[in-house]
N, C-alpha and C positions, 0 to 999 in steps of 0.2 A: 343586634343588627350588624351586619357584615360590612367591614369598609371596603371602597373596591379594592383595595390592590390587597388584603388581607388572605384570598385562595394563594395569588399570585405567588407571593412572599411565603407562604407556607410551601408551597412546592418546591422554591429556591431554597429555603432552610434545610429543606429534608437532601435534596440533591448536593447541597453544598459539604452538608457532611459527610455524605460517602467520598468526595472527593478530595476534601483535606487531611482525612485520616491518613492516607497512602503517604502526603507529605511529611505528617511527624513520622512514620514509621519508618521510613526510608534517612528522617533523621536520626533517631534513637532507640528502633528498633524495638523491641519490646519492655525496654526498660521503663516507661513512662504510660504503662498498660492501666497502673493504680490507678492515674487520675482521668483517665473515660471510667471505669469504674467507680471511681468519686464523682462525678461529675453526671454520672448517669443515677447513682443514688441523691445525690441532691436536687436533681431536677423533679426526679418523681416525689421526693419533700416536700418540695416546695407545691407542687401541683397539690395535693394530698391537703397539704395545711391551706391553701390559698379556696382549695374548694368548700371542703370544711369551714373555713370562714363564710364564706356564700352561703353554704348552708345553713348556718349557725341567725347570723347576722341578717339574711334577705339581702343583701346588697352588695357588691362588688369590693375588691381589696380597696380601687381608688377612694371609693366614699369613703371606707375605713382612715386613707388616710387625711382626708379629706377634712375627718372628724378627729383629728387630734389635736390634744390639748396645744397652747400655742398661739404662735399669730396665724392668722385666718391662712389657711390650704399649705402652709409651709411642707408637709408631709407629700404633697403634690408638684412642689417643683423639684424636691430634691429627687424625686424619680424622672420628672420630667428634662429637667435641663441634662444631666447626660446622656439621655435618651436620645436628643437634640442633635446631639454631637455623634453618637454612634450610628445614630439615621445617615447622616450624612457621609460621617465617614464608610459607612456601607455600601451605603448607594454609589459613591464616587470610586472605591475599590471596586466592586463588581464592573465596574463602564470602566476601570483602567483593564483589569485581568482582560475583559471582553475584547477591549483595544491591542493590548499587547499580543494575544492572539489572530485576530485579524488581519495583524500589520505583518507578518510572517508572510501572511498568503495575495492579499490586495492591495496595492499601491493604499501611498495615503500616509499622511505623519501619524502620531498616538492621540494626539489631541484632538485632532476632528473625528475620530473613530469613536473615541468615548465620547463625543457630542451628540454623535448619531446614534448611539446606543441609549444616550440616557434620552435624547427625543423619544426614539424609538420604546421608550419603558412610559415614557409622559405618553406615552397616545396610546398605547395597549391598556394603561390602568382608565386613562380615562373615556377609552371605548367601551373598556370591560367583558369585552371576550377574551375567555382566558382558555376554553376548548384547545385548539389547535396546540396551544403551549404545553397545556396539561399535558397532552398525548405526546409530543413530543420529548418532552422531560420522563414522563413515565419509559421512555423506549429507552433513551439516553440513561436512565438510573439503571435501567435491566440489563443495559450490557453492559456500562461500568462491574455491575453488580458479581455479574456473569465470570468478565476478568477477573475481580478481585477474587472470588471461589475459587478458579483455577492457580489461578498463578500464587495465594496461600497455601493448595495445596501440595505445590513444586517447595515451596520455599520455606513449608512448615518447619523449626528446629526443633520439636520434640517440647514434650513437657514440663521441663525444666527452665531452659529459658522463660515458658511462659510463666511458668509460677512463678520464676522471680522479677517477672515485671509486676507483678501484684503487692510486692514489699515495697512502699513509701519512699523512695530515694530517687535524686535527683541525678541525670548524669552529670559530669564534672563540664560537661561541654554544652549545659545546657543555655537557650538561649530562647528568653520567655517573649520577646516578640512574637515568637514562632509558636510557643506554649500555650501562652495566655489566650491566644485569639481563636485556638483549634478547644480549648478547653470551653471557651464561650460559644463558640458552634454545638460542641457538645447539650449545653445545656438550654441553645435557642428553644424557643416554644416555650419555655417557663415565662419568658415576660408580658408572652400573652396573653397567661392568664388573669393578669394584673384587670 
């Protein structure tokens, strides 16, 4: 059974990655190309073993952890309490980015902007029309999309550079704020298969 904001947020996952990809690249260029290739190989792992368990089992990974040895569901909050924390901190990034861009164009401080926005997501999820958004997000991912095809192929360096972003090394100027959170976009949709 479907929760309502769960199309919603699947559309945001998918759109949000085309979007931050351009940001690490325009940091580091194609040095750091390994780990979307790691990161895209461990998602589809994990999808793979997590289905396989459903199939195996009749029941979902949570029951699995559900049912481990231990004090009663401990296997269940240690998934659940940082989830807790990245809901959040999710949700309140997206109503900042949304505000910081808003306040460019319409009067208004940051703070009431991301207020109206996260209203604005509290009454979409709990009307549960997601149509209009859908199609809008789909047009918005097609001409992102559209850009990125041309302007990679202005800006293509040949296949050298690219192969050597596929060797495992870090730049010297890296900075995993910036890393770590484009690597976990990468890999969004694995935790819903939990």
């Amino acid at each position: 059974m479907d929760r309502a904001g769960d199309h919603l947020d699947d559309l945001g996952h998918r759109h949000r990655r085309i979007l931050f990809t351009p940001r690490i690249a325009s940091l580091y260029g194609y040095t750091v190309l390994w780990t979307l290739v790691l990161a895209i190989f461990l998602k589809a792992l994990l999808a793979r073993e997590i289905g396989r368990y459903a199939v195996v089992t009749g029941g979902s990974l949570l029951h699995g952890f559900k049912n481990l040895p231990g004090p009663a569901n401990w296997g269940i909050w240690v998934i659940l309490l940082p989830q807790l924390i990245v809901a959040v901190a999710t949700i309140t990034g997206m109503a900042g980015a949304a505000s910081s861009a808003i306040i460019l164009l319409l009067p208004g401080g940051f703070i009431a902007w991301a207020a109206v926005f996260l209203l604005l997501s509290l009454t979409l999820v709990y009307i549960g029309k997601y149509r209009g958004v859908e199609y809008a997000s789909i047009v918005m991912a097609l001409i992102i999309i559209a850009a990125l095809v041309i302007t990679a192929g202005y800006v293509f360096p040949g296949a050298g550079p690219l192969a050597a972003g596929l060797v495992p090394v870090l730049p010297d100027t890296v900075d995993f704020s910036e890393l770590l959170p484009w690597i976990g976009f990468m890999m969004s949709g694995a935790a819903g298969l939990i």
